[in-house]
KOLPARO-222939 format. One line per field, with one value per residue: x, y, z of N, C-alpha, C, CB in turn; residue in one letter; chain; residue number from 1. Coordinates in Angstrom, 1 decimal, m for minus. Glycine has a CB too. Example, Ala and Ser with C-alpha at 12.3 -4.5 7.8 and 13.67 -1.06 7.14 Angstrom:
n.x <- [13.2,12.8] .
n.y <- [m5.7,m2.2] .
n.z <- [7.8,7.1] .
ca.x <- [12.3,13.7] .
ca.y <- [m4.5,m1.1] .
ca.z <- [7.8,7.1] .
c.x <- [13.2,12.9] .
c.y <- [m3.3,0.0] .
c.z <- [7.8,7.9] .
cb.x <- [11.3,14.1] .
cb.y <- [m4.5,m0.6] .
cb.z <- [9.0,5.7] .
type <- [a,s] .
mol <- [A,A] .
seq <- [1,2] .
END
This chain:
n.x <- [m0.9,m3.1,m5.9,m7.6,m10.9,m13.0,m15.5,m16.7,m18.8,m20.3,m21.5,m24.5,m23.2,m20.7,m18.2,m16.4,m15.1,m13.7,m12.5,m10.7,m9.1,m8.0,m6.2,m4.7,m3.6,m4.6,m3.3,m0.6,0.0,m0.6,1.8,3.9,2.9,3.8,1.0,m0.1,m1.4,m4.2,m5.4,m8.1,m11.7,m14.0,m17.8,m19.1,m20.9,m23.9,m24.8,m24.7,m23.5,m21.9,m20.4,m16.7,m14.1,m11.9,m9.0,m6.9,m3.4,m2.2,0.3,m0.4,m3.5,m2.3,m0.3,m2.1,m3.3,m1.5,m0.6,m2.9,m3.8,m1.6,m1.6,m4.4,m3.7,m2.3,m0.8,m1.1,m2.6,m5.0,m5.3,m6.0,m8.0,m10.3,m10.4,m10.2,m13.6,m14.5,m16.6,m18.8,m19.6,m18.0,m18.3,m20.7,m21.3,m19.2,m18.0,m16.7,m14.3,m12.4,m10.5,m9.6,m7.2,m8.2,m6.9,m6.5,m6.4,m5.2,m4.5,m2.4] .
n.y <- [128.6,129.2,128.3,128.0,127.5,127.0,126.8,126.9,126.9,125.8,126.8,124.9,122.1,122.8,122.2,120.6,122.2,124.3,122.8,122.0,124.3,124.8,122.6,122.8,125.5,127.6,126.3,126.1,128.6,129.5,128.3,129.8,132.1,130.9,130.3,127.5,124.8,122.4,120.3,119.1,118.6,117.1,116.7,113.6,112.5,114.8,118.2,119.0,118.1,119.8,121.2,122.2,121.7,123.6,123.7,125.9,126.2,129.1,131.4,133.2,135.9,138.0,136.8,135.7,137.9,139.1,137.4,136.4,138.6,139.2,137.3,137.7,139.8,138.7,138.7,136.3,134.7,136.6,136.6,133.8,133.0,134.9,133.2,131.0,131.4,131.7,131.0,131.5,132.1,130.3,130.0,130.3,130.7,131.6,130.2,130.9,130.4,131.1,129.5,128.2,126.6,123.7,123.3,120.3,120.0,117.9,118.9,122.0] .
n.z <- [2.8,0.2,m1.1,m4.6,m5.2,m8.5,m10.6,m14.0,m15.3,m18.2,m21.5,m22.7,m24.7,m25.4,m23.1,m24.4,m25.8,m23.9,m22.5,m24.4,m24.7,m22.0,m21.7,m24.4,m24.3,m21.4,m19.3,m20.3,m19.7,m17.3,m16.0,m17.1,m15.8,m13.0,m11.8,m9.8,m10.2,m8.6,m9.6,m12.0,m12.5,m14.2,m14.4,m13.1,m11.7,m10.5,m10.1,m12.7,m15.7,m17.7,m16.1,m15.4,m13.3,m11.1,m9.2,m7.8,m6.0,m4.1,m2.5,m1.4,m0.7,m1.8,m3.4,m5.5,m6.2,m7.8,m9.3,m11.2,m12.4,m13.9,m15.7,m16.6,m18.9,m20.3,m23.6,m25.3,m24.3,m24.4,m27.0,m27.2,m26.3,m27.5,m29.9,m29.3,m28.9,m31.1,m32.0,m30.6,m26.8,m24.6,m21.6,m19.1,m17.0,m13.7,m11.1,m8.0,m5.1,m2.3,m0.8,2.6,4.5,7.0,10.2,10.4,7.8,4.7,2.7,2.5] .
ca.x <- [m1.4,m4.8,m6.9,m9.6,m12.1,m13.1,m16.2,m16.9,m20.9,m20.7,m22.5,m24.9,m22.5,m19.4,m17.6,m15.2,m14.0,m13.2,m11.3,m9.5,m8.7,m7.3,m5.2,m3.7,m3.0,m4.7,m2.4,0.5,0.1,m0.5,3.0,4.3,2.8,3.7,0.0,0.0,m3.0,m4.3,m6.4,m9.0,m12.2,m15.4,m18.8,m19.9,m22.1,m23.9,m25.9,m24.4,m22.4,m21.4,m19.3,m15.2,m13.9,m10.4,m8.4,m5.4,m2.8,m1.6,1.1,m1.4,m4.0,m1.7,0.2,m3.2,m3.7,m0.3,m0.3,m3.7,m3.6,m0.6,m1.6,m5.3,m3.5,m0.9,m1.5,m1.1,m4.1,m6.1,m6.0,m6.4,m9.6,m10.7,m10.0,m12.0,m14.5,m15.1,m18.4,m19.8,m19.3,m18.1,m18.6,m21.8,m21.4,m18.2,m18.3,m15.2,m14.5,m11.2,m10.4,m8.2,m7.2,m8.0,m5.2,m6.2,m5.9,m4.3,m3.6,m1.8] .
ca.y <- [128.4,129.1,127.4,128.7,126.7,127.6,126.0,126.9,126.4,126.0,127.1,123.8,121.7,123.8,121.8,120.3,123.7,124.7,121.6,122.0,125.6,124.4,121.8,123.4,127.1,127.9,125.4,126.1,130.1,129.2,127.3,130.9,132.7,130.8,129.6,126.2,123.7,121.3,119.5,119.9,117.8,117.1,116.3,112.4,113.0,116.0,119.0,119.6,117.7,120.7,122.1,122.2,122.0,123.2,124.2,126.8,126.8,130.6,131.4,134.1,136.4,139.0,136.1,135.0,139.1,139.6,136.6,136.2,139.9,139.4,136.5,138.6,141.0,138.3,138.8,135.0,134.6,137.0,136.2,132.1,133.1,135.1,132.3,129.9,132.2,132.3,130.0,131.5,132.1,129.0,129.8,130.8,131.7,131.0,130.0,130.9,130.3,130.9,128.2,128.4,124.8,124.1,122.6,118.9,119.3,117.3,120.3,123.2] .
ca.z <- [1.5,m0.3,m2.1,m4.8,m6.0,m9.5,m11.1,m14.9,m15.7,m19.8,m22.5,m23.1,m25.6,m25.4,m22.8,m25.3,m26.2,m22.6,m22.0,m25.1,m24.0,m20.8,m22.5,m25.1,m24.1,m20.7,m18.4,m20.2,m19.4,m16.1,m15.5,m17.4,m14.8,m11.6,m11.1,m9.3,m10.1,m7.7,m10.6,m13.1,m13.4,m15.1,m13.1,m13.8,m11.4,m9.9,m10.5,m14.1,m16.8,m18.5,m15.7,m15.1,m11.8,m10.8,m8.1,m7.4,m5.1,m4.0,m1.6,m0.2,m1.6,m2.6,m4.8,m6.2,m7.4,m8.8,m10.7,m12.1,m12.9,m15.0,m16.6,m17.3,m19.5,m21.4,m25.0,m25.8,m23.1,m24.8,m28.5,m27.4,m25.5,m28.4,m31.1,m28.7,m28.6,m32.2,m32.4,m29.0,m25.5,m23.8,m20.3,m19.2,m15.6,m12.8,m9.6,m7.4,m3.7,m1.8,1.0,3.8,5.0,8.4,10.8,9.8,5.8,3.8,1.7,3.7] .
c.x <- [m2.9,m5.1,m7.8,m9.9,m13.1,m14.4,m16.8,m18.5,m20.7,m21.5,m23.0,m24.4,m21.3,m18.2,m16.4,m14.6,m13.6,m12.0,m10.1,m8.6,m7.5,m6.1,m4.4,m3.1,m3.1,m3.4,m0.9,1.1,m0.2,0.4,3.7,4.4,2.7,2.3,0.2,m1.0,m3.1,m4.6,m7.3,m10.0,m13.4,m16.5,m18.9,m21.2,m22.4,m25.1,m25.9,m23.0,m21.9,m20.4,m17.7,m14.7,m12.3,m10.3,m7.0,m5.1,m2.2,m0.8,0.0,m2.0,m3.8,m0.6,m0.8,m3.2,m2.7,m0.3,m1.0,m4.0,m2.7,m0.5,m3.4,m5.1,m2.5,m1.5,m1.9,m2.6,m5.0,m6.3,m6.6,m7.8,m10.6,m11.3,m10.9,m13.4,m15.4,m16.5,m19.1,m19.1,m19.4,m18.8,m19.8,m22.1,m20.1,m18.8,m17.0,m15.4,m13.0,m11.4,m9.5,m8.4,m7.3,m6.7,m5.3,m6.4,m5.1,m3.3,m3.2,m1.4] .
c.y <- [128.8,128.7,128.2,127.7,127.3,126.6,126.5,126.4,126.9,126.5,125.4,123.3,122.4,123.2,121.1,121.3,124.5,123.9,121.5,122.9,125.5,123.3,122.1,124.9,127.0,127.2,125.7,127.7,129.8,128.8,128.9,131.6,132.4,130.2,128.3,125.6,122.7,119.9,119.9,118.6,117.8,116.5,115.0,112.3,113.8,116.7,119.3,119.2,118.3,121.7,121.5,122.4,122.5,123.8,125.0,126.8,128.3,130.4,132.4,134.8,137.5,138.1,136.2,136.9,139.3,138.6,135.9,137.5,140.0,138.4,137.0,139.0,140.3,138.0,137.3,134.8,135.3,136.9,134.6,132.6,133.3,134.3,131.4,130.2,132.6,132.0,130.7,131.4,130.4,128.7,130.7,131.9,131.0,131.2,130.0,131.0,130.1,130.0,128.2,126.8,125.1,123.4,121.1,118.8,118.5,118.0,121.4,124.3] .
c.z <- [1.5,m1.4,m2.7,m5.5,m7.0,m10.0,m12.9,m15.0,m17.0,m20.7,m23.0,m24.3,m25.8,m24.3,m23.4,m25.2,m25.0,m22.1,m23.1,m24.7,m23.0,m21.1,m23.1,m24.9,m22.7,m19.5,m18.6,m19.7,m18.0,m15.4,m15.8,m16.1,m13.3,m11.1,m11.2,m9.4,m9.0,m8.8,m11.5,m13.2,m14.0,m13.9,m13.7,m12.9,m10.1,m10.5,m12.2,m14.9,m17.7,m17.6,m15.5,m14.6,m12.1,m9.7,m8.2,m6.5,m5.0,m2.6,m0.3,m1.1,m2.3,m3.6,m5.3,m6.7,m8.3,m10.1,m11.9,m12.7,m14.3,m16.3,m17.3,m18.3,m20.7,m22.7,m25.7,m25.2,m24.1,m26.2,m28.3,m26.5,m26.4,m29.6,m30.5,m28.5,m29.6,m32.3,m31.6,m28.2,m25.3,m22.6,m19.8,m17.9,m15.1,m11.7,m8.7,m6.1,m3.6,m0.6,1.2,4.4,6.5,8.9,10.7,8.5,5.8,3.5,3.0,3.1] .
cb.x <- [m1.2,m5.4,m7.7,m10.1,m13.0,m11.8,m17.3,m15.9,m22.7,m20.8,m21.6,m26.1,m23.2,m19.9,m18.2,m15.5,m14.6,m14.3,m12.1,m9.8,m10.0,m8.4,m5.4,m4.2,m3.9,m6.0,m2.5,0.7,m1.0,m1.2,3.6,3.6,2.2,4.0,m1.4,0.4,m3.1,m5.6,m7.2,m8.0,m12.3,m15.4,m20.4,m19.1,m22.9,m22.6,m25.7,m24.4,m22.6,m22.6,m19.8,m14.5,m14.0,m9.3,m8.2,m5.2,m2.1,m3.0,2.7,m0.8,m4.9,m1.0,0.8,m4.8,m3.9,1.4,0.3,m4.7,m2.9,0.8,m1.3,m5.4,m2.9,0.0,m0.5,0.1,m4.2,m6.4,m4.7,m5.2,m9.8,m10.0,m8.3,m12.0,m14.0,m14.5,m18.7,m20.8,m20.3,m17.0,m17.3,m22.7,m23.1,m17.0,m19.0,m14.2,m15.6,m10.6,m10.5,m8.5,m5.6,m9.3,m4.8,m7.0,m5.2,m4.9,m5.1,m0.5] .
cb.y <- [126.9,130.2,126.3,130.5,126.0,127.8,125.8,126.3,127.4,125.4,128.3,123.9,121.5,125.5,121.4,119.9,124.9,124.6,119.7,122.3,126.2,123.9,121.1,123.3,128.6,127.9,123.8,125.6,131.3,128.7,125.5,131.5,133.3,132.2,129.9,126.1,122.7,121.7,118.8,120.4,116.9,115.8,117.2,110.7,112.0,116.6,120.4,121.1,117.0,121.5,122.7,122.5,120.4,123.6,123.2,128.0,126.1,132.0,131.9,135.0,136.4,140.2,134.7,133.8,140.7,139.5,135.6,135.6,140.7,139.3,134.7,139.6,142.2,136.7,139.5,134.0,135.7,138.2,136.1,130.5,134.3,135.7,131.7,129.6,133.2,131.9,127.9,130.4,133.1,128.6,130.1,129.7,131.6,131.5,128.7,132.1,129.1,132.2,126.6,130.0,123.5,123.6,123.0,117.8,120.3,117.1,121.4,122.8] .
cb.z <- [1.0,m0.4,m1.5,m5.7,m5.1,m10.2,m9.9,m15.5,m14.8,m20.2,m24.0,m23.1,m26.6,m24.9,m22.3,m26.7,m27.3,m21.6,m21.9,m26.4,m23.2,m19.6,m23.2,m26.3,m24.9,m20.7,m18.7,m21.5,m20.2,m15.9,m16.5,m18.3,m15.2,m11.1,m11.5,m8.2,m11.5,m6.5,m9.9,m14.9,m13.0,m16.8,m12.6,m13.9,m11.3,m10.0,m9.6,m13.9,m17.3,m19.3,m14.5,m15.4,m10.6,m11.7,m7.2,m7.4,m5.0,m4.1,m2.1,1.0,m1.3,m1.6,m4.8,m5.2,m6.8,m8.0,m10.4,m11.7,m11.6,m14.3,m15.9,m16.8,m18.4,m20.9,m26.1,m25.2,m21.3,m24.3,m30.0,m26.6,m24.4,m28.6,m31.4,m27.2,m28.1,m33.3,m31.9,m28.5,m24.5,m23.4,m19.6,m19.4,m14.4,m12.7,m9.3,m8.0,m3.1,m1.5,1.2,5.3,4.6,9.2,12.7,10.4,4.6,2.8,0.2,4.5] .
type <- [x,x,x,x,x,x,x,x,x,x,x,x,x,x,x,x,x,x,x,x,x,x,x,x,x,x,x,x,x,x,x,x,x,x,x,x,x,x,x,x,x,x,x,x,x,x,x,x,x,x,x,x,x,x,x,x,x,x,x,x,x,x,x,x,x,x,x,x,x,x,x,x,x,x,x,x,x,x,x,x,x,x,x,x,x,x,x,x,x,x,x,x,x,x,x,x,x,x,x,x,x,x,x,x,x,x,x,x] .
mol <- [A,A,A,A,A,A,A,A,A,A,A,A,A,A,A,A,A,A,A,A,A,A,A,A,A,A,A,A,A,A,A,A,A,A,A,A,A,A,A,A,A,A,A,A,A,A,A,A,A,A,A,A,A,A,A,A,A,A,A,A,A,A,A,A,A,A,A,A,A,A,A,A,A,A,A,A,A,A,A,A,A,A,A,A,A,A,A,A,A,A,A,A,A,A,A,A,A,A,A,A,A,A,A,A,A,A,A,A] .
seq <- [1,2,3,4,5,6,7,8,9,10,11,12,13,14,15,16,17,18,19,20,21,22,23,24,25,26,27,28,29,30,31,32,33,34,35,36,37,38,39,40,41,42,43,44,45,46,47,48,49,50,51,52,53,54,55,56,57,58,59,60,61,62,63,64,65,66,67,68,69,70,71,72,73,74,75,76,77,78,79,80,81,82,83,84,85,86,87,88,89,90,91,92,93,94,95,96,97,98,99,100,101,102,103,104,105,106,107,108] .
END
């Protein structure tokens, strides 16, 4: 297995509408397309209470291209991004990191 660690850094006051995002459309296009979540959370405390943690499982990093590739391009995906998008950019910057578990994870 692999892990990526995804971190969202918001547009200051726009965190609502990221979490809506991920609630109502993003999660459910994600189950469409085979991506596996670990979790999803909010910071209470940390460097920044405007960011949105999550995690993916992938079988390997040629699952993780095929199936965020395909979910890239899914039209549903890209008008609800759009529509969220109306007021302003949500997301201001990402932060992404693949992890490989070592041989005492949890996760595997």
């Amino acid at each position: 297995m692999v892990y990526e660690l995804r971190v969202y850094h918001t547009v200051p006051g726009r965190l609502p509408a990221i979490i809506k995002r991920f609630d109502t459309v993003t999660c459910r296009l994600f189950e469409k397309h085979g991506i596996k979540q670990v979790g999803f959370w909010t910071v209470a405390i940390g460097e920044s209470s405007s960011d949105l943690v999550y995690m993916l499982q992938w079988e390997s990093l040629a699952d993780r291209d095929k199936k965020f590739a395909a979910f890239a391009v899914d039209p549903e995906w890209i008008e609800a991004r759009a529509k969220s998008e109306a007021d302003g950019p949500i997301v201001a910057s990402i932060t992404n990191s693949i992890l490989m578990p070592t041989s005492f994870s949890a996760l595997k």
